[in-house]
N, C-alpha and C positions, 0 to 999 in steps of 0.2 A: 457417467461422469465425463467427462469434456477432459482434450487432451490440453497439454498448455498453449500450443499455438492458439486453439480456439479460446481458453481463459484469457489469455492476454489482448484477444480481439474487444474485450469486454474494456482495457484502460486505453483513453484517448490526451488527447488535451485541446483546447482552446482558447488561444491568446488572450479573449474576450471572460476565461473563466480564471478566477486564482493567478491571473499573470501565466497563464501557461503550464501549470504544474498538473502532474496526471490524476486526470479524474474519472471516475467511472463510468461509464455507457453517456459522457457527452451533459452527463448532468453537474448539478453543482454538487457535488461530493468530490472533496480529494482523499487520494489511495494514503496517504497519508494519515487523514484523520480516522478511515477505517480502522489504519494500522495502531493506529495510538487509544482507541478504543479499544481493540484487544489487548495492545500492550498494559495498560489503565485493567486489565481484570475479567472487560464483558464479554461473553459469550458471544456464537453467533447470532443465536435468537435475541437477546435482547438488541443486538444491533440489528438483525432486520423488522424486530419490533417496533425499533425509533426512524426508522424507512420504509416501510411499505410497500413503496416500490422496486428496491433493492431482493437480489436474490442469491442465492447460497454462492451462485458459482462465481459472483462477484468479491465476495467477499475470498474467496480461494483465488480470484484472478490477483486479487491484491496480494496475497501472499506470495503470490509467483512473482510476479511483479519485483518484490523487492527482495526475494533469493536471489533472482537473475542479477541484480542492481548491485547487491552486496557480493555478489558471486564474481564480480569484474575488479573489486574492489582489494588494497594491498596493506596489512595495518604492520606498522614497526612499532616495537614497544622501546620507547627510549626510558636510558635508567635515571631514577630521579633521587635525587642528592642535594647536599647544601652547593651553593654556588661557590666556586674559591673566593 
């Protein structure tokens, strides 16, 4: 198993793909739709089913990916009420 420096080696971006949002080894996949495919229920095998070329430690690089992403990130729960 691959440390996370080397998983994260696996998301890039290019201006020319998705407007720059991070995608996987350079290809047209964004870390995003992996994410939203697991979040949506699928497995990893059905997602490297529906890719072929895609491999386990990619789809774990995405998850690092967006621990670290959400890990910089600061949430305030504001209380919600009728307006005066």
């Amino acid at each position: 198993m691959m440390d996370e420096r080397h998983l994260l080696e696996r998301i890039g971006t290019d201006p020319n793909i998705f407007s720059g949002k991070p995608i996987i080894r350079g290809r047209r996949l964004a870390v995003e739709h992996v994410l939203g495919m697991l979040a949506a229920g699928d497995d990893a095998a059905v997602i490297l089913e529906h890719y072929p070329w895609l491999e386990p430690d990619d789809i774990r690089a995405c998850l690092v990916f967006a621990r670290r992403l959400v890990g910089h990130e600061r949430w305030e729960m504001l209380p919600v009420g009728s307006a005066p």
